[in-house]
C-alpha positions in Angstrom: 215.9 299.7 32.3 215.5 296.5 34.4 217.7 295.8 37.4 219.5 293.2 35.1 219.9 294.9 32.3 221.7 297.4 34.9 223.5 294.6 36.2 224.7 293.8 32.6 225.3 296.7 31.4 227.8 298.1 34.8 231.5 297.9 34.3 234.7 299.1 35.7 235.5 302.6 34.4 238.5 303.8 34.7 239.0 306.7 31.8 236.5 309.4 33.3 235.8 313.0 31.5 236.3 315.7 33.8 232.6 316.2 34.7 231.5 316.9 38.0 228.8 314.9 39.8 226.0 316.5 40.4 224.5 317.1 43.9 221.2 315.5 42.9 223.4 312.3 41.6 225.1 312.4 44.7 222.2 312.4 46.4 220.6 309.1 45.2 224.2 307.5 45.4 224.3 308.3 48.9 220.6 307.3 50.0 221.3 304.2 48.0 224.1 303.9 50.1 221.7 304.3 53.3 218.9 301.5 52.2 221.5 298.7 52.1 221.0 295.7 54.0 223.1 295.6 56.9 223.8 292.4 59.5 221.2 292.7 62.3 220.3 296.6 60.7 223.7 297.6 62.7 224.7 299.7 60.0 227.8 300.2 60.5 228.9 302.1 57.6 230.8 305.3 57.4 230.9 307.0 53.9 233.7 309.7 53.2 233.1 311.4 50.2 235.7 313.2 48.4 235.1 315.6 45.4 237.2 318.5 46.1 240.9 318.7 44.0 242.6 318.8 47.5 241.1 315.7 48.4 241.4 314.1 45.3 245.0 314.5 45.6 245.2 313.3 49.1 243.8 310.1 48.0 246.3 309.6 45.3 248.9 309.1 48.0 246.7 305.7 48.9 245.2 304.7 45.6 245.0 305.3 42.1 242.1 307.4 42.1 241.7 307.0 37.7 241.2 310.9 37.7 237.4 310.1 38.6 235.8 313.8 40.0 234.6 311.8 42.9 235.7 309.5 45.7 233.4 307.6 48.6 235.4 305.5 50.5 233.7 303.2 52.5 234.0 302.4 56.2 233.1 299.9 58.5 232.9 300.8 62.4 234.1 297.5 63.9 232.0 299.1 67.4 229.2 299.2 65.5 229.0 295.9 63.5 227.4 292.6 64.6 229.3 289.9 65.5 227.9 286.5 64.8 227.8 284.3 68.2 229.5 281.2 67.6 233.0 282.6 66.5 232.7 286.2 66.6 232.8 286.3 62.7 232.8 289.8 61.9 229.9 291.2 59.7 231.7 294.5 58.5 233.4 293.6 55.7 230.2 291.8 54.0 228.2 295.0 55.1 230.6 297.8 53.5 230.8 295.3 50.4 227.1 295.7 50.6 227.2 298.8 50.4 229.9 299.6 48.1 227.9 297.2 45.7 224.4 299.5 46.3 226.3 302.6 45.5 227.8 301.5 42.2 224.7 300.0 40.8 223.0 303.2 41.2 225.7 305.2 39.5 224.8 302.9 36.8 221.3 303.7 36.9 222.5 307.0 37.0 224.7 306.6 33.7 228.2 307.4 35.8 230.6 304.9 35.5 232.6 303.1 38.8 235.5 301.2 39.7 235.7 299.6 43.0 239.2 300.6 43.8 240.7 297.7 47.1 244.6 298.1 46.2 245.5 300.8 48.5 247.3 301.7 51.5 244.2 302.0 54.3 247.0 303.2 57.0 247.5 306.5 54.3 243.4 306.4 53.7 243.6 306.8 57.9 246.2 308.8 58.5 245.2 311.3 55.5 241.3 311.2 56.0 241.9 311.4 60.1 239.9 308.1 60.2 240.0 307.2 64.0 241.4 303.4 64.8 237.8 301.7 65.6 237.1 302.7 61.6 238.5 300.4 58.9 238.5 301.9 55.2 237.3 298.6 54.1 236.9 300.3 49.9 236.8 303.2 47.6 234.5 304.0 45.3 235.5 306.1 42.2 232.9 307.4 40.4 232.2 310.0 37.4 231.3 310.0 34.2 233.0 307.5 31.5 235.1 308.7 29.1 233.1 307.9 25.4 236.6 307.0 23.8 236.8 304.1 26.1 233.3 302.0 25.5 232.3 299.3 28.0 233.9 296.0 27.5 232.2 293.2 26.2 230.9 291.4 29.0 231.9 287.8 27.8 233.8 285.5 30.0 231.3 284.7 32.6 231.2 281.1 33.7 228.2 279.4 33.4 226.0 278.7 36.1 227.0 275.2 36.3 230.6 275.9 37.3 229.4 278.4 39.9 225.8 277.1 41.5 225.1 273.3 43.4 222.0 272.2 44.6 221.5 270.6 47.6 225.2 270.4 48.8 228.5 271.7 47.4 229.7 270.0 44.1 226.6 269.0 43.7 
């Protein structure tokens, strides 16, 4: 399968089977992970990964978790991150989205389903996950395997290119 065809065919999941990941999958999902681009190769990702019932559970006091077997929240060291000189924009938000955008691709290379979950409480994420301040829990990533009576969605409803790409100069 092409990378597009990937692209395509990746969706939100959010009916999983109670399948574990395997530690091969979560292997490649983590090394995925690793390779992504980074501002200035700073890198300043931190992955927590969260498979076990306990921690499930402790995430379900921040998030909906969709009963996926597995969790990697993703974290952006603020210390670590590069700042771009002329106002100090911050690059680690773009760099976990990055990230969190590597590692869900490859679960669909992988044929697990994900769901980029951003409504929840990160003081909860912190506080349960003894995140220290510097580290922001920027999203989470739940991932398994999709539930069969609950097919991927038709994906239909795209705008066209025109309303979403200018040449040259905006509006263009």
């Amino acid at each position: 399968m092409d990378f597009l065809e990937i692209m395509r065919k990746r969706y939100s999941v959010r009916q999983y089977t109670g399948r574990k990941v395997e530690r091969e999958n979560l292997e490649k999902l983590l090394e995925a992970a690793r390779v992504a681009p980074t501002a200035a190769n700073r890198q300043p990702q931190r992955l927590i990964v969260v498979e076990s019932a306990a921690g499930l559970e402790k995430l379900k006091r921040a998030a909906k978790t969709f009963d996926a077997p597995l969790a990697i929240i993703v974290c952006a060291d603020h210390d670590e991150s590069w700042k771009r000189p002329c106002d100090r924009q911050d690059s680690a938000y773009v760099d976990a989205s990055i990230v969190t955008d590597h590692l869900m691709l490859e679960a669909a290379s992988l044929e697990l389903g994900s769901v980029w979950v951003m409504n929840f409480n990160p003081e909860t994420v912190k506080a349960e996950f003894n995140i220290p301040s510097r580290i922001e829990p920027v999203s989470i990533l739940m991932i398994g395997y999709p539930d069969a009576k609950n097919p991927a969605p038709e994906k239909k409803n795209r705008k066209p290119l025109s309303e979403t790409v200018a040449y040259e100069g905006y509006g263009k």
